[in-house]
N, CA, C and O atoms as a GROMACS GRO file, in nm:
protein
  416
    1UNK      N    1   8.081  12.423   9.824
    1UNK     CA    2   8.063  12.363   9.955
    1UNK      C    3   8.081  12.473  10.059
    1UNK      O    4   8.180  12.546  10.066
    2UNK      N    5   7.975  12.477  10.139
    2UNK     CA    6   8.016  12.538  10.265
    2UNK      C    7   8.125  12.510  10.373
    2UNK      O    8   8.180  12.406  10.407
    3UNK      N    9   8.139  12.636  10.414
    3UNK     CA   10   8.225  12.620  10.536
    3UNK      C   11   8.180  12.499  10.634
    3UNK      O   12   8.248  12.396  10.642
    4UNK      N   13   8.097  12.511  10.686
    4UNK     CA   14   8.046  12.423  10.760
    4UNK      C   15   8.047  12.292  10.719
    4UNK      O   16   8.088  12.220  10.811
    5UNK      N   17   8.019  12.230  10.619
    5UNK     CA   18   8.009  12.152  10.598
    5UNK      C   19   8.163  12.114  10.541
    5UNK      O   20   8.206  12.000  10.562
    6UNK      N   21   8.222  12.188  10.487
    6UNK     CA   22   8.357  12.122  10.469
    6UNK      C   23   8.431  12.081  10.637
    6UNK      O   24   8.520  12.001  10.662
    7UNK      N   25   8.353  12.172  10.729
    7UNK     CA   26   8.457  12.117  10.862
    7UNK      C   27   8.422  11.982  10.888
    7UNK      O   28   8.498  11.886  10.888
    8UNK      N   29   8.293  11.984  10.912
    8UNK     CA   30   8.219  11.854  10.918
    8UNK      C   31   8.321  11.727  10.835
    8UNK      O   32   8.381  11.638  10.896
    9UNK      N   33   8.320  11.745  10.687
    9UNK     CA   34   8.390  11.672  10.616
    9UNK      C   35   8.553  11.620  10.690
    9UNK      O   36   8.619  11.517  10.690
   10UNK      N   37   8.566  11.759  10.749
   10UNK     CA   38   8.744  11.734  10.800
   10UNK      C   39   8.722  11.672  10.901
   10UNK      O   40   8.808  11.586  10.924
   11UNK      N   41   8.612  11.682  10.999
   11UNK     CA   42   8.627  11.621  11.146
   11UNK      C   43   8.595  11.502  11.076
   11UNK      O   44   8.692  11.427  11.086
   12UNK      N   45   8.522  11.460  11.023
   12UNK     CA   46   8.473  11.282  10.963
   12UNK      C   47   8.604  11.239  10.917
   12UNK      O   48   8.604  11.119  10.946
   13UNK      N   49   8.729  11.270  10.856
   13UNK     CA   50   8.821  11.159  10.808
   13UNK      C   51   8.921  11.199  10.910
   13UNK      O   52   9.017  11.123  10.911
   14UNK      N   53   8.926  11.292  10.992
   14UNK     CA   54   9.049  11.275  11.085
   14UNK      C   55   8.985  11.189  11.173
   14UNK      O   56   9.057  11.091  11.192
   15UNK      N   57   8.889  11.184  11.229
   15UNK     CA   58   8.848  11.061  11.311
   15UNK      C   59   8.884  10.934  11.263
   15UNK      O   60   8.952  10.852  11.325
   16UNK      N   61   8.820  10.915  11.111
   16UNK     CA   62   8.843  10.780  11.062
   16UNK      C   63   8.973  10.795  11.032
   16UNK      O   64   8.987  10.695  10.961
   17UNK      N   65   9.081  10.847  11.035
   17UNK     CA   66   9.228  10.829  11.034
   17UNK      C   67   9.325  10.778  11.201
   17UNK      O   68   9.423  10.710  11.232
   18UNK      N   69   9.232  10.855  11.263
   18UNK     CA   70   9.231  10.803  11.405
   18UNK      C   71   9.193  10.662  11.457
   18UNK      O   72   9.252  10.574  11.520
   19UNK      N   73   9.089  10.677  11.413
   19UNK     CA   74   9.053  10.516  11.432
   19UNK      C   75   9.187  10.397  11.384
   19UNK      O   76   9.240  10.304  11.444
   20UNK      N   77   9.206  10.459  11.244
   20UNK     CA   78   9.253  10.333  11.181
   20UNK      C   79   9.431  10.302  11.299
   20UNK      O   80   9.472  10.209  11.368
   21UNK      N   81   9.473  10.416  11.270
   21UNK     CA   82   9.587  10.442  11.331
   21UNK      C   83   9.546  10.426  11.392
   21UNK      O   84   9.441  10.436  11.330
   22UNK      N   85   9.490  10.383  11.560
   22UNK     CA   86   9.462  10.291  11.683
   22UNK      C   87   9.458  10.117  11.667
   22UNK      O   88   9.505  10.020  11.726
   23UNK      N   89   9.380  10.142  11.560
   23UNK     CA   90   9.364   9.981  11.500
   23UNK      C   91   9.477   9.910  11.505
   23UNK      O   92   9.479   9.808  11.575
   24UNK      N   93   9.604   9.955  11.423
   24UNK     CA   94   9.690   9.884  11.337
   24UNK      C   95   9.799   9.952  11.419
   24UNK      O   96   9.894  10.013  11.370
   25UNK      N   97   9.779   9.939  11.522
   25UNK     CA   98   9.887   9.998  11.647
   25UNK      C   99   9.994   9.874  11.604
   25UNK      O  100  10.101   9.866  11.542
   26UNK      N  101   9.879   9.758  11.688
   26UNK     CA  102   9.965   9.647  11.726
   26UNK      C  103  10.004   9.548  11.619
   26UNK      O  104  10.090   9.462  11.641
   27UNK      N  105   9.938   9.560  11.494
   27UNK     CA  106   9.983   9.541  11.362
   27UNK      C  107  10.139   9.583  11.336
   27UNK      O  108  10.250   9.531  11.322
   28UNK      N  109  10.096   9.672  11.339
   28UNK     CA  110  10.222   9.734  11.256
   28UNK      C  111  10.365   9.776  11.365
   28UNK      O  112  10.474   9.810  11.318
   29UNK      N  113  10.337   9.766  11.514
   29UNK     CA  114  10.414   9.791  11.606
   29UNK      C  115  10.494   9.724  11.664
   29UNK      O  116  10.438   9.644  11.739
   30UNK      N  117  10.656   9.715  11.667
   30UNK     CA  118  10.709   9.654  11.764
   30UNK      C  119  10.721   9.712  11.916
   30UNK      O  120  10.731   9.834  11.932
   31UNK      N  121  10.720   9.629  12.022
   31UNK     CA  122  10.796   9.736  12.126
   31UNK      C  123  10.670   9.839  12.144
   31UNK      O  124  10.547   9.832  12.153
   32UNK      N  125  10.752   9.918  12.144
   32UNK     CA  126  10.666  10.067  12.157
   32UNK      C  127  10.710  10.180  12.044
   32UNK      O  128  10.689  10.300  12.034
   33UNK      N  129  10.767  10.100  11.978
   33UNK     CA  130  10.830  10.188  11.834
   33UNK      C  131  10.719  10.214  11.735
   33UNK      O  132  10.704  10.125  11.652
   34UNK      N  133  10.647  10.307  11.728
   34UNK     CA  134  10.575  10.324  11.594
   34UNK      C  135  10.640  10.314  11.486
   34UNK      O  136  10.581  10.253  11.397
   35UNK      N  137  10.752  10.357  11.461
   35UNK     CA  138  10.796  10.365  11.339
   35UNK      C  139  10.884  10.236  11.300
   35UNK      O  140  10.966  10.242  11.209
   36UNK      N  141  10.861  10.114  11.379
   36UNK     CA  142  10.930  10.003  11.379
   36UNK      C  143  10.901   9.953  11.219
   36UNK      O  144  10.978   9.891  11.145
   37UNK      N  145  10.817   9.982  11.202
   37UNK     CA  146  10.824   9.892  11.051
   37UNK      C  147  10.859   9.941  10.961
   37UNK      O  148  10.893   9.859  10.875
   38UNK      N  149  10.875  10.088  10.920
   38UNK     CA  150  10.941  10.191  10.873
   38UNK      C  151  11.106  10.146  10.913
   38UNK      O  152  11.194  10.152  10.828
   39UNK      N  153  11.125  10.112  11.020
   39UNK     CA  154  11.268  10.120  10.995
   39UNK      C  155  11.342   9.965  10.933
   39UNK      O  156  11.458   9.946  10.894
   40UNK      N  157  11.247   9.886  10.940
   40UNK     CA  158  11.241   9.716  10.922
   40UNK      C  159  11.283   9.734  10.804
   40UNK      O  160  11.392   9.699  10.760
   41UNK      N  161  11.171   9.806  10.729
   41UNK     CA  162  11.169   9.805  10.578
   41UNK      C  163  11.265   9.882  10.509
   41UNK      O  164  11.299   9.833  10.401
   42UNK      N  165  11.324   9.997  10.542
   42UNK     CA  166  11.433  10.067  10.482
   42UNK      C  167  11.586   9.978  10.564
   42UNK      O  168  11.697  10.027  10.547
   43UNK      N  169  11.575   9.896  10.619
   43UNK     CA  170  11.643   9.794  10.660
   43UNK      C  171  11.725   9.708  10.492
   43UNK      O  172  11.830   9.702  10.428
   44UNK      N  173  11.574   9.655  10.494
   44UNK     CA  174  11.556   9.555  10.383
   44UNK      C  175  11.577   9.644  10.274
   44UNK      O  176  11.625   9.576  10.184
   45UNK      N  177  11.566   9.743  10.243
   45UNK     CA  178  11.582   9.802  10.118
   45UNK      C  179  11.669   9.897  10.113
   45UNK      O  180  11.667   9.983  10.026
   46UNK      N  181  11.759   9.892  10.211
   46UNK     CA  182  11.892  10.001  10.228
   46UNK      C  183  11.848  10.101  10.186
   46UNK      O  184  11.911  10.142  10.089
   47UNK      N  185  11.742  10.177  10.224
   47UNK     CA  186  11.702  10.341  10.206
   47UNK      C  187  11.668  10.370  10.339
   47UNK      O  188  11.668  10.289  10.431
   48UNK      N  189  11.631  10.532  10.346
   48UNK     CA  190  11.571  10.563  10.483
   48UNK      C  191  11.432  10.571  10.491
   48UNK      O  192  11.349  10.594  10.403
   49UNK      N  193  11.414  10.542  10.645
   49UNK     CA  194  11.293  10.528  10.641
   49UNK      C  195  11.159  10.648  10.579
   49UNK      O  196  11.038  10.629  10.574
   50UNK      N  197  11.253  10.790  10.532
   50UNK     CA  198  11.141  10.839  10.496
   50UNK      C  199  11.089  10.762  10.348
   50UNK      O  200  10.976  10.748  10.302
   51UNK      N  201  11.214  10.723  10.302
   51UNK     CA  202  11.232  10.634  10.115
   51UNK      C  203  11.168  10.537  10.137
   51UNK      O  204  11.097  10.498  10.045
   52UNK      N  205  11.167  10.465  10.255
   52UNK     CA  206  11.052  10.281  10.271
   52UNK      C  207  10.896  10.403  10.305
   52UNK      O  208  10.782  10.378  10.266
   53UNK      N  209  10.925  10.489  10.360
   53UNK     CA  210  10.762  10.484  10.355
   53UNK      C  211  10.696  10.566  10.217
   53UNK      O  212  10.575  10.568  10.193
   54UNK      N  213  10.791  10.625  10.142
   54UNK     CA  214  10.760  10.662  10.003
   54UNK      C  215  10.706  10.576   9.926
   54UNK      O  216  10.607  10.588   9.854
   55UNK      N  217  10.804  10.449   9.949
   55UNK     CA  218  10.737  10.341   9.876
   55UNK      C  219  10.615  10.274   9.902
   55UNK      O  220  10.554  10.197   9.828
   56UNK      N  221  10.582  10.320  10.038
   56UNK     CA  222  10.470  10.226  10.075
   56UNK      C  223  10.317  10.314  10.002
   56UNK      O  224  10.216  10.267   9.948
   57UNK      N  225  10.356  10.448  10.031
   57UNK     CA  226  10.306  10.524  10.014
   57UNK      C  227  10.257  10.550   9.851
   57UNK      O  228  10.161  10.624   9.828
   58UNK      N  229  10.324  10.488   9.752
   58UNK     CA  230  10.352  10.522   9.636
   58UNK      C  231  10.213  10.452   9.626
   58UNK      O  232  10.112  10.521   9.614
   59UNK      N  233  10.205  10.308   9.631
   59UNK     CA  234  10.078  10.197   9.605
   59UNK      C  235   9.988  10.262   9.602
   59UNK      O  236   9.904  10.228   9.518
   60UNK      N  237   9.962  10.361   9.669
   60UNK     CA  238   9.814  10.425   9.759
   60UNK      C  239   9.830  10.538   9.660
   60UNK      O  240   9.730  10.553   9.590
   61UNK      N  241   9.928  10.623   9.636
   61UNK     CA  242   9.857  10.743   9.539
   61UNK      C  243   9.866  10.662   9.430
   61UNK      O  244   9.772  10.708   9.365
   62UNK      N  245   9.925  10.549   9.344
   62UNK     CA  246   9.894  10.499   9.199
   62UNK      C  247   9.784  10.445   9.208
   62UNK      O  248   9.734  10.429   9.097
   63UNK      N  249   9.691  10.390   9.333
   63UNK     CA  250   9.539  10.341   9.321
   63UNK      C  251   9.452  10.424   9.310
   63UNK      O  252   9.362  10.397   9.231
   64UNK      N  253   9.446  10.560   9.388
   64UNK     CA  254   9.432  10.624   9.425
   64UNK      C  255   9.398  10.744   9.239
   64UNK      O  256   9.298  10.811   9.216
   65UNK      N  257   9.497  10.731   9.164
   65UNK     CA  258   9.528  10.764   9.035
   65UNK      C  259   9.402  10.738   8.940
   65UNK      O  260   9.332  10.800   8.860
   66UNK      N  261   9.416  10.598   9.000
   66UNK     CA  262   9.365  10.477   8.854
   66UNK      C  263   9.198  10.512   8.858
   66UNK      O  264   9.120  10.515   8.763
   67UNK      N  265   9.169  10.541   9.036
   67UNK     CA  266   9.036  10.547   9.049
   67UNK      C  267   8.971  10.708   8.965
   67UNK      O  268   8.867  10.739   8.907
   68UNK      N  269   9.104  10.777   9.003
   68UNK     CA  270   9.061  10.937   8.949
   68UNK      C  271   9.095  10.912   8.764
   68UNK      O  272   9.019  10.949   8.674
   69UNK      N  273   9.175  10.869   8.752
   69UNK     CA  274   9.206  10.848   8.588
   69UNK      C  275   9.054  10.796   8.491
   69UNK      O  276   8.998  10.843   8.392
   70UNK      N  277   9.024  10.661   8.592
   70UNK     CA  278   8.959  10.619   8.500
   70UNK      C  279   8.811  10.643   8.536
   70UNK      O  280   8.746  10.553   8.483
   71UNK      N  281   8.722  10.738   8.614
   71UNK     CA  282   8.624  10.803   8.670
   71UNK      C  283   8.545  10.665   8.749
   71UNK      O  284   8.425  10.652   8.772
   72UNK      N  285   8.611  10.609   8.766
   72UNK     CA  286   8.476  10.489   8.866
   72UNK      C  287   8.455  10.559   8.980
   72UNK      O  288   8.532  10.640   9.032
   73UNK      N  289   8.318  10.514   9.028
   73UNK     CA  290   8.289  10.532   9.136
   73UNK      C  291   8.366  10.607   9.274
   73UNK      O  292   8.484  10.573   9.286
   74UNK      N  293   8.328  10.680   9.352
   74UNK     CA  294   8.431  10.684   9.446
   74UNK      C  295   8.357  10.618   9.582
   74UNK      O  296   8.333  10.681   9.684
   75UNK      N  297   8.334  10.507   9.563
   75UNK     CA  298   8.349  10.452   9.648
   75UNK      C  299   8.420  10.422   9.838
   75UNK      O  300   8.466  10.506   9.916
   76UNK      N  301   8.404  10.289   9.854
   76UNK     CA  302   8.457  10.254  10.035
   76UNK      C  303   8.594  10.266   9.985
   76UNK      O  304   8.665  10.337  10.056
   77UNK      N  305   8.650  10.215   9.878
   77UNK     CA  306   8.785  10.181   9.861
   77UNK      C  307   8.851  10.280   9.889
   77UNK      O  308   8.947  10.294   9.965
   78UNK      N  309   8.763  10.395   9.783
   78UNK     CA  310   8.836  10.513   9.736
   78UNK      C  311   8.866  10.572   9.901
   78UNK      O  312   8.984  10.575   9.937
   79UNK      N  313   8.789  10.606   9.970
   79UNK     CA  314   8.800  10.649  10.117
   79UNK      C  315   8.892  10.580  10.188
   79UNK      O  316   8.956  10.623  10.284
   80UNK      N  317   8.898  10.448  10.131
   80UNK     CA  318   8.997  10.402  10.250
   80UNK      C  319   9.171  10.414  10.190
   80UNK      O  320   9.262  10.363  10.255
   81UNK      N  321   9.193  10.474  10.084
   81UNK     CA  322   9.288  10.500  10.004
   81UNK      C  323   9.345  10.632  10.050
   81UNK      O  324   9.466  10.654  10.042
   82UNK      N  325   9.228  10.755  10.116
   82UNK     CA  326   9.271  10.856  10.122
   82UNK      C  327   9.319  10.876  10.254
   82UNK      O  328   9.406  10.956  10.288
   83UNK      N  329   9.231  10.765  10.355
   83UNK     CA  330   9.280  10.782  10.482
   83UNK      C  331   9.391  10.704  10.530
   83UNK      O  332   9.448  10.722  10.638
   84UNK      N  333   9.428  10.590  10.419
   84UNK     CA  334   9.627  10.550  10.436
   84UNK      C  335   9.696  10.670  10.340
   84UNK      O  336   9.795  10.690  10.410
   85UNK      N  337   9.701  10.699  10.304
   85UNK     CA  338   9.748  10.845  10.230
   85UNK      C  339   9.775  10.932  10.363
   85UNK      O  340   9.894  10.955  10.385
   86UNK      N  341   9.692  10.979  10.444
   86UNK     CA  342   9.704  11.062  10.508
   86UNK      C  343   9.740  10.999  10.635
   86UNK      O  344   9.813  11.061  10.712
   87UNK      N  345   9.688  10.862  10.670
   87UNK     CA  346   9.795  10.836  10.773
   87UNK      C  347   9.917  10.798  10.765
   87UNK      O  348   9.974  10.761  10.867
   88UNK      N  349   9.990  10.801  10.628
   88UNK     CA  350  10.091  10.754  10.584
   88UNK      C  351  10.186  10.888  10.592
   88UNK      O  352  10.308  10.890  10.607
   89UNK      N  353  10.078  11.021  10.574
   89UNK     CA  354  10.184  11.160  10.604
   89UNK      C  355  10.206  11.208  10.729
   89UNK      O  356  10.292  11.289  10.766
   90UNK      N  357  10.082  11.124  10.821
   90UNK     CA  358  10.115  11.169  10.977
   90UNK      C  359  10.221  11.119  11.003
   90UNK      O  360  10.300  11.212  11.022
   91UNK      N  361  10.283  11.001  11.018
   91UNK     CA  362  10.393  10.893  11.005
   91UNK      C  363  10.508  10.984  10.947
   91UNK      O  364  10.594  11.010  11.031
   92UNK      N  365  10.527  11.031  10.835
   92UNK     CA  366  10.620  11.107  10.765
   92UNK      C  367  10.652  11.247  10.910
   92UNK      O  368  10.762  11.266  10.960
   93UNK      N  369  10.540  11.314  10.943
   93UNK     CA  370  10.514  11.407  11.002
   93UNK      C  371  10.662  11.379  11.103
   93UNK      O  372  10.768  11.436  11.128
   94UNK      N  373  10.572  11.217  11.149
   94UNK     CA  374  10.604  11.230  11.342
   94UNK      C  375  10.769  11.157  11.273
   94UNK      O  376  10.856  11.185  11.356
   95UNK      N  377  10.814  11.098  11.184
   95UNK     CA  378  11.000  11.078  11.150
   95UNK      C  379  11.063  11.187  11.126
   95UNK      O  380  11.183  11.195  11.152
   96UNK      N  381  10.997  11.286  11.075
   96UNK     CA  382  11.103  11.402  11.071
   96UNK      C  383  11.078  11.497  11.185
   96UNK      O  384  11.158  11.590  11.195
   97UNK      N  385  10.965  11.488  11.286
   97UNK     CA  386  10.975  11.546  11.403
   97UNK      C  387  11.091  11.461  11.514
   97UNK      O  388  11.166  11.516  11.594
   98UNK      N  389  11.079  11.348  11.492
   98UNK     CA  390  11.157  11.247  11.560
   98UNK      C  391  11.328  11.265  11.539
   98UNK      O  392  11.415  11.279  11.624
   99UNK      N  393  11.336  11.260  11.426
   99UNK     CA  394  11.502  11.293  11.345
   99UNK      C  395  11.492  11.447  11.385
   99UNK      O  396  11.605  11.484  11.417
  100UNK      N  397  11.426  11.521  11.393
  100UNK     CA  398  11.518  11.673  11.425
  100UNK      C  399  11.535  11.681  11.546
  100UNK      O  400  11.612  11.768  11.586
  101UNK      N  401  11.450  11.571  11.672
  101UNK     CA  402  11.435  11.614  11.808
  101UNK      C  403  11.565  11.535  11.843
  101UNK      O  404  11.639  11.588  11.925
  102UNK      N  405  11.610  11.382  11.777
  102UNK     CA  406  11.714  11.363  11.802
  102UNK      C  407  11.821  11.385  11.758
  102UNK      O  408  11.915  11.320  11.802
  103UNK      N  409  11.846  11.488  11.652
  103UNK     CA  410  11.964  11.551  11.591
  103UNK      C  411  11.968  11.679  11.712
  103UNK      O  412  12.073  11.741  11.732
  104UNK      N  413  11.858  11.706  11.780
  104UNK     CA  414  11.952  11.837  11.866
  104UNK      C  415  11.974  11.798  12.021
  104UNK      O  416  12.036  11.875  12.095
   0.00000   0.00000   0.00000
């Protein structure tokens, strides 16, 4: 693959990662807390929220697995697997930017 065309490739799923993450603002948002459900859930499961979003996260690389394990198609699914994957590490990104800005 070319250069070019691999950028192309990168600008196409950070958009569609953008998108989605706009979408599921108000889904997934209390308040103005992004990370409100992240903290809901390591609530409920007495871990931290980076451990609730591990778990959430886990679903998506074992589907994610099954599709590469067992060679089907790569499909809408498969795409939409990679772009909660990766909006699931922006999220990771912005809690440990969040936890070091309020640890200093």
């Amino acid at each position: 693959m070319n250069v070019d065309r691999f950028d192309e490739l990168k600008a196409e799923i950070l958009d569609k990662c953008c998108k989605i993450l706009d979408q599921k603002k108000s889904e997934y948002t209390q308040g103005n807390d992004r990370l409100d459900i992240f903290a809901k859930a390591s609530n409920l499961n007495n871990c931290s929220i980076q451990q609730a979003l591990f778990g959430m996260v886990t679903k998506q690389i074992v589907s994610l697995a099954n599709y590469i394990n067992e060679d089907k198609d790569l499909d809408q699914n498969y795409e939409d697997k990679l772009v909660d994957i990766i909006n699931y590490m922006i999220f990771l990104y912005a809690m440990n930017k969040d936890e070091f800005t309020n640890a200093n």
